[in-house]
N, CA and C of each residue as an Amber inpcrd file, in Angstrom:
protein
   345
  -3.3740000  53.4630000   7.3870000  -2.9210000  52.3780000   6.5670000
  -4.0310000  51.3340000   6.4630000  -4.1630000  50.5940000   5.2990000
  -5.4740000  50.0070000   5.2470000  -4.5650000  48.5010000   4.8960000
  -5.6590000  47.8970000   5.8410000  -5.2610000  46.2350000   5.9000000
  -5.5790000  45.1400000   4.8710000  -4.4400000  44.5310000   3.9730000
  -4.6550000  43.9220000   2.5340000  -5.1320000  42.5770000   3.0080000
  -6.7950000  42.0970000   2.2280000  -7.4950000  41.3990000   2.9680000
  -6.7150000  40.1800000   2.3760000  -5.8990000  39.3770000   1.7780000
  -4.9560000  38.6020000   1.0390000  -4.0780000  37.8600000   2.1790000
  -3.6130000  38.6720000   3.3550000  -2.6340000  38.5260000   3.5690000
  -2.9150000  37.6880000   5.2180000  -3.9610000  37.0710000   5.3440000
  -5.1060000  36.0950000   6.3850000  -4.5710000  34.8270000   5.1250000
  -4.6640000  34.8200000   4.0650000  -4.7230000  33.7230000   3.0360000
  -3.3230000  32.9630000   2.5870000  -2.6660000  34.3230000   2.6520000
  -1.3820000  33.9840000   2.3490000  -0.1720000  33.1540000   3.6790000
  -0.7150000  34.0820000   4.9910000  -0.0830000  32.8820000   6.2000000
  -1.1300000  31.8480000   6.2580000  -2.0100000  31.4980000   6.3310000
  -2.6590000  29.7630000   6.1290000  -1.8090000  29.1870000   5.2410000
  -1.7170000  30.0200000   3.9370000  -1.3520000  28.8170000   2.8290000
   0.5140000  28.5990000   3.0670000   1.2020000  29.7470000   4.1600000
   2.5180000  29.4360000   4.3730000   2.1900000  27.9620000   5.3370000
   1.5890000  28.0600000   6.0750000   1.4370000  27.5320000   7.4450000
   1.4830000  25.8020000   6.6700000   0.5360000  25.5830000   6.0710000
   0.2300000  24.5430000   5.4660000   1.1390000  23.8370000   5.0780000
   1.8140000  25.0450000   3.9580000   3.0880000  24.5100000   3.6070000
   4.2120000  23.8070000   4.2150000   4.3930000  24.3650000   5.4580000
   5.4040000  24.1160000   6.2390000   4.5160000  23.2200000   6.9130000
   3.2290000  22.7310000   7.2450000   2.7490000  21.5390000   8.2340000
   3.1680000  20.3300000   7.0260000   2.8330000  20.5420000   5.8340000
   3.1870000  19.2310000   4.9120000   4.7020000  18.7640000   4.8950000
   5.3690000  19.9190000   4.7020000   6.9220000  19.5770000   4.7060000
   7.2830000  19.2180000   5.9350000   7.2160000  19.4470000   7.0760000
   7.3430000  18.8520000   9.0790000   6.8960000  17.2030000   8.2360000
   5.4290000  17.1080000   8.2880000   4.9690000  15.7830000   8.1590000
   5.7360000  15.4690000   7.0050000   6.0290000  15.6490000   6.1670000
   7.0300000  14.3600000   5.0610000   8.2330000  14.4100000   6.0340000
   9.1090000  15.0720000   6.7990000  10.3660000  14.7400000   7.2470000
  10.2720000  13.9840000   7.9360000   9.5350000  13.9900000   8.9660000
   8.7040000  13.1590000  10.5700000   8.4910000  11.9630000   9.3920000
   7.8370000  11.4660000   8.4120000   7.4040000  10.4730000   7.9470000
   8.9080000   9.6040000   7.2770000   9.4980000  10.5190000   6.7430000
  10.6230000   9.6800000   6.3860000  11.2810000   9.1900000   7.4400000
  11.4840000   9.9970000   8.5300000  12.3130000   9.1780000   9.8640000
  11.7210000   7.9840000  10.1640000  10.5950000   8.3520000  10.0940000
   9.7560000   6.6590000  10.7010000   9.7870000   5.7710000   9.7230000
   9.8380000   6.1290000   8.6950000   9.9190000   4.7260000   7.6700000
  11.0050000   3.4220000   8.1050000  12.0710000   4.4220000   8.5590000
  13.1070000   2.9340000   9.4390000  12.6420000   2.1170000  10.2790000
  12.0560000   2.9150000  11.1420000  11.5490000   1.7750000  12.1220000
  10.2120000   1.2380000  11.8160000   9.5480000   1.7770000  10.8070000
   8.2100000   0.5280000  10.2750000   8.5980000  -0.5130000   9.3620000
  10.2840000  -0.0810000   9.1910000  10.5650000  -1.0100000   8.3760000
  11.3130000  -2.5280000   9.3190000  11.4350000  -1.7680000  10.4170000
  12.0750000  -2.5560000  11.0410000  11.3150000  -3.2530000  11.9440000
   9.8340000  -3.0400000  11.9210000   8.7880000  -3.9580000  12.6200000
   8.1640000  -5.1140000  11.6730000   8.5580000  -4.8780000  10.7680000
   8.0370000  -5.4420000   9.2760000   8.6730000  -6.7560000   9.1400000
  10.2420000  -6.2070000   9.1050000  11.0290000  -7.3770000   9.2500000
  11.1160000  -8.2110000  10.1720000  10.7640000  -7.5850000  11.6020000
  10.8590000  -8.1480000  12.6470000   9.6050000  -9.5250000  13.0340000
   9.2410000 -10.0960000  12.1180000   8.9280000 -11.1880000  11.8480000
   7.1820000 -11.2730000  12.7680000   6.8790000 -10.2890000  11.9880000
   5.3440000 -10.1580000  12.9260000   4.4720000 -11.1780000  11.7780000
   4.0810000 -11.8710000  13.0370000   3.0610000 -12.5420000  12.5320000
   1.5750000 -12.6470000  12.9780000   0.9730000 -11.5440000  12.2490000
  -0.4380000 -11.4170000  13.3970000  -0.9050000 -12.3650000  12.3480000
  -2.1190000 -12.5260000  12.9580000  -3.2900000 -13.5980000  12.2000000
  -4.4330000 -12.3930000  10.9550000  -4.7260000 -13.0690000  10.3760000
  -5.1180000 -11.9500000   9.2940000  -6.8270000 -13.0930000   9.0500000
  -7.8730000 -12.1290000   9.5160000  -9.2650000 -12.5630000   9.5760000
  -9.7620000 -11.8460000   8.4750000  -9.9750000 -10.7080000   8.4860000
 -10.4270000 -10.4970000   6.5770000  -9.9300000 -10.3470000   5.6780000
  -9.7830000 -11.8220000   5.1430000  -8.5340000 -11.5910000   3.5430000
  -9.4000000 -11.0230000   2.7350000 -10.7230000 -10.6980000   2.2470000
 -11.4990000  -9.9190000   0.9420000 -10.9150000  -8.6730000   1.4220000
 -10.7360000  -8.1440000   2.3870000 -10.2780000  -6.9810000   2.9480000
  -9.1400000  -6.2150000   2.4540000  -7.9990000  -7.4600000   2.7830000
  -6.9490000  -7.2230000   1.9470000  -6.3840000  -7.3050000   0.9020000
  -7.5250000  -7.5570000   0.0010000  -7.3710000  -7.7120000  -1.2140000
  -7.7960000  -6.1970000  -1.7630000  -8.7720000  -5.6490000  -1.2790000
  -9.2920000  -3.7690000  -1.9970000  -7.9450000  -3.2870000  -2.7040000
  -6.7930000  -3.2130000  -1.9430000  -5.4140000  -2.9170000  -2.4660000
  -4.9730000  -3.2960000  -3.9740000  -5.6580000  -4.3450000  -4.4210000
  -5.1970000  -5.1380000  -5.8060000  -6.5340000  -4.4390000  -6.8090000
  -7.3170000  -4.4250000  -5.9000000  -8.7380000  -3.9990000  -7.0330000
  -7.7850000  -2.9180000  -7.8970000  -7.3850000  -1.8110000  -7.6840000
  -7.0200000  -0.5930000  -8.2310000  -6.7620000  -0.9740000  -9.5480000
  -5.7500000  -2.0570000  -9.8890000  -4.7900000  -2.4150000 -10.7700000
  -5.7550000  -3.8120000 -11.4140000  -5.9810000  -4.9240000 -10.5760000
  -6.2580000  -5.9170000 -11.0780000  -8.0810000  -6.3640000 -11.3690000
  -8.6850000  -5.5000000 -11.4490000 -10.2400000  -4.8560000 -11.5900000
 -11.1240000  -5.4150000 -10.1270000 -12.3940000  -5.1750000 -10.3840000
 -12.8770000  -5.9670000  -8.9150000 -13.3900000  -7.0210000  -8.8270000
 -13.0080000  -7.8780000  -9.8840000 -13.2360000  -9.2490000  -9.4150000
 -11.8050000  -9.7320000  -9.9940000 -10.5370000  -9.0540000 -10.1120000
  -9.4110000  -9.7080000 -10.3280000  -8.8600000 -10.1390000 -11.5510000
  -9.6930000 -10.1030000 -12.4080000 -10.0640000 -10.9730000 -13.6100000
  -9.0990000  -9.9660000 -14.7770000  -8.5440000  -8.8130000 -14.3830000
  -7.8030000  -8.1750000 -14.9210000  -8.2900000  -6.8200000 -15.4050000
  -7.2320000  -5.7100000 -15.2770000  -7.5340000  -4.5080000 -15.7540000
  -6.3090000  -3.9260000 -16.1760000  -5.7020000  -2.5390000 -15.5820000
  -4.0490000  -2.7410000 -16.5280000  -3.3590000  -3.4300000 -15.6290000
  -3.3830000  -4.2760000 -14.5960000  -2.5670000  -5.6370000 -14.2790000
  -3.2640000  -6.5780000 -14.7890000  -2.5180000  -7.7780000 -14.6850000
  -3.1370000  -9.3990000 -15.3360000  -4.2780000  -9.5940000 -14.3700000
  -4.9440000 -10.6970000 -14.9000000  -6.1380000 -11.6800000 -14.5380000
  -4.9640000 -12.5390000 -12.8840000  -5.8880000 -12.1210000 -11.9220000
  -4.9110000 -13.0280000 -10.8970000  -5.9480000 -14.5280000 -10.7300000
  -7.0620000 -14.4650000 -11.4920000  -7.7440000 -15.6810000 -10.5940000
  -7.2130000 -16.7910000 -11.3500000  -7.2790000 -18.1130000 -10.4830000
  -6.2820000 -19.1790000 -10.9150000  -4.9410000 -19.3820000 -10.6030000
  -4.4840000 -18.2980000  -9.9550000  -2.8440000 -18.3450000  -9.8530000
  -2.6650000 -18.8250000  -8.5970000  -1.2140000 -19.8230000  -8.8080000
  -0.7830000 -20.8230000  -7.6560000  -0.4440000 -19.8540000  -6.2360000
  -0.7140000 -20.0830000  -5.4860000  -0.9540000 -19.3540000  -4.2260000
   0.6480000 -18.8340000  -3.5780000   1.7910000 -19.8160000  -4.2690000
   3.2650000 -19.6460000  -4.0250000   3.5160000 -18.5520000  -4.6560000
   3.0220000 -18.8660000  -5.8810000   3.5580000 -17.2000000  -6.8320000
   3.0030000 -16.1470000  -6.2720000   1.7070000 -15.8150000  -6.3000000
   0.9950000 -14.9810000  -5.5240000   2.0050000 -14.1860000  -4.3960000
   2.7430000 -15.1160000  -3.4960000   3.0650000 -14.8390000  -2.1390000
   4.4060000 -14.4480000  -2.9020000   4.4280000 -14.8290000  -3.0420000
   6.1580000 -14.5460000  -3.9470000   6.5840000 -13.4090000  -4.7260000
   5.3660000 -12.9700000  -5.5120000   5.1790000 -11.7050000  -5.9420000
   5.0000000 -10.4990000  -4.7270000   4.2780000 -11.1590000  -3.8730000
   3.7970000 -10.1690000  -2.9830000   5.0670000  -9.8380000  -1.7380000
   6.2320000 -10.8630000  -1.9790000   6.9330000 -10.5490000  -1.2800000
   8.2920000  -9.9020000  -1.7280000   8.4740000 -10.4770000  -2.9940000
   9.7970000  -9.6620000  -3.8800000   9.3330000  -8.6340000  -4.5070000
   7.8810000  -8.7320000  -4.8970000   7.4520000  -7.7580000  -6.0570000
   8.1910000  -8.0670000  -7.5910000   7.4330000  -7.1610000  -8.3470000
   7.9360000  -7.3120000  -9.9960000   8.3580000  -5.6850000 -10.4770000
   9.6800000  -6.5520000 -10.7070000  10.7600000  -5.0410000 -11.3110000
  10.3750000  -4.2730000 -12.4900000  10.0480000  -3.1950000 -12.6890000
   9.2460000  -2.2430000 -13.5700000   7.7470000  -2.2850000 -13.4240000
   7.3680000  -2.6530000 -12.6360000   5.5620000  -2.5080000 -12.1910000
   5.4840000  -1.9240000 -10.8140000   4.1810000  -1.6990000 -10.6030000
   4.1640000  -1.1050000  -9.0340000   4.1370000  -2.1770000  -8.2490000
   4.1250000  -3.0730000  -8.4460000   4.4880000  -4.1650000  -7.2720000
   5.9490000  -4.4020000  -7.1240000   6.0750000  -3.6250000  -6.3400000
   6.9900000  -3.5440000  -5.2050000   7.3160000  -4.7480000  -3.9450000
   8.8310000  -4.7400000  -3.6750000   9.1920000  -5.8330000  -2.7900000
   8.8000000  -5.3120000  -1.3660000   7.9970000  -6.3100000  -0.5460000
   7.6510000  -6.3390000   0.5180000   6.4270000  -5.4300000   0.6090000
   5.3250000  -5.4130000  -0.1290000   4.3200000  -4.5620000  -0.1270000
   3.4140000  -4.6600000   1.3800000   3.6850000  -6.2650000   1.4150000
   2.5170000  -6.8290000   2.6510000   3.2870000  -7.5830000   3.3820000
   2.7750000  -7.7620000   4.7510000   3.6450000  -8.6720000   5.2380000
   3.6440000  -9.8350000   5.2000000   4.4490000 -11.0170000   6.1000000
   4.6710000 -12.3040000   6.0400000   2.8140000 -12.9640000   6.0810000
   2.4680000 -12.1920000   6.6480000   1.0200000 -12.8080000   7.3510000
   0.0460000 -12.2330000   6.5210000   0.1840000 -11.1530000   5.8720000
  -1.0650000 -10.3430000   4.7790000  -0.8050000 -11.4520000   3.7540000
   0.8110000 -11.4750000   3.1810000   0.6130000 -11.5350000   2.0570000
   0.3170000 -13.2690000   1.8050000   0.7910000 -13.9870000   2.6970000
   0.2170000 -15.9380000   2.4760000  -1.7570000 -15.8860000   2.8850000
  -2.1820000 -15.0610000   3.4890000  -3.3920000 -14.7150000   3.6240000
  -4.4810000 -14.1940000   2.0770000  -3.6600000 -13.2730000   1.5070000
  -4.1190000 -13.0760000  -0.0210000  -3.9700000 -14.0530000  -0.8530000
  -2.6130000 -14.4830000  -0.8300000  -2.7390000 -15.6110000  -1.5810000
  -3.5360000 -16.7320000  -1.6010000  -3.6040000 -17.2120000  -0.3980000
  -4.8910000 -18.2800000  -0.3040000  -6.1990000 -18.0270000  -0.8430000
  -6.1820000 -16.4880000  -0.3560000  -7.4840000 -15.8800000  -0.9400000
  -7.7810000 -16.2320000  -2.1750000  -6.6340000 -15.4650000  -2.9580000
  -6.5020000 -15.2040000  -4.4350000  -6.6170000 -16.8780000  -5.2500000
  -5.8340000 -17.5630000  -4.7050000  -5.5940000 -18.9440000  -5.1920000
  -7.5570000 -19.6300000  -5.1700000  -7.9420000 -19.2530000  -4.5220000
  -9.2200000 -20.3160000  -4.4920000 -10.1540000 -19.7330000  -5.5100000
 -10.1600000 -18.3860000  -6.1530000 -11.0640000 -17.8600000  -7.0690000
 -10.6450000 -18.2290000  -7.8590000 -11.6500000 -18.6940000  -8.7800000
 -11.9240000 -19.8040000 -10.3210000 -12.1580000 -18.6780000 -11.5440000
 -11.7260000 -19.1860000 -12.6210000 -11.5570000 -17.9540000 -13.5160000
 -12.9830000 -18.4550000 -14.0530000
């Protein structure tokens, strides 16, 4: 009987399969409790706000100034935080993207760049 050289390729690519699907289930369980450290009112100190801003480049270009999101430079540092904490309904900004401490940290950021 001769050995079908395919079939080395075909258990990796099962294997895989089933390591991605383990890791999304394992990942959804934990989403509760990262959600629940989130809320739990952490307030670390946040030292590189340009840092945490890379996240906005995607959408808002790399100097902010706008790409398919708006121009953020100029904007009051409340809204900023406010957005960043409710998010905006039909966009990818999403409620609670960052936390209490990322997101008043961006904003300050964001608020001091001059258009």
């Amino acid at each position: 009987m001769k050995n079908n050289p395919v079939v080395p390729y075909i258990l990796i690519l099962a294997f895989g399969i089933g390591l991605i699907f383990f890791m999304s289930v394992q990942g959804a369980d934990n989403k509760k409790e990262i959600a629940a450290e989130h809320e739990g009112g952490e307030t670390t100190e946040v030292d590189d706000k340009s840092a945490l801003v890379q996240a906005c480049i995607g959408c808002h270009g790399g100097d902010l100034s706008g790409a398919v999101g708006p121009d953020l430079r100029g904007l009051d540092a409340a809204h900023i935080q406010d957005v960043l904490k409710n998010g905006i309904e039909g966009t990818p900004m999403q409620p609670n993207m960052k936390n209490e401490a990322e997101a008043k940290a961006i904003a300050e950021y964001i608020s001091t760049l001059e258009k």
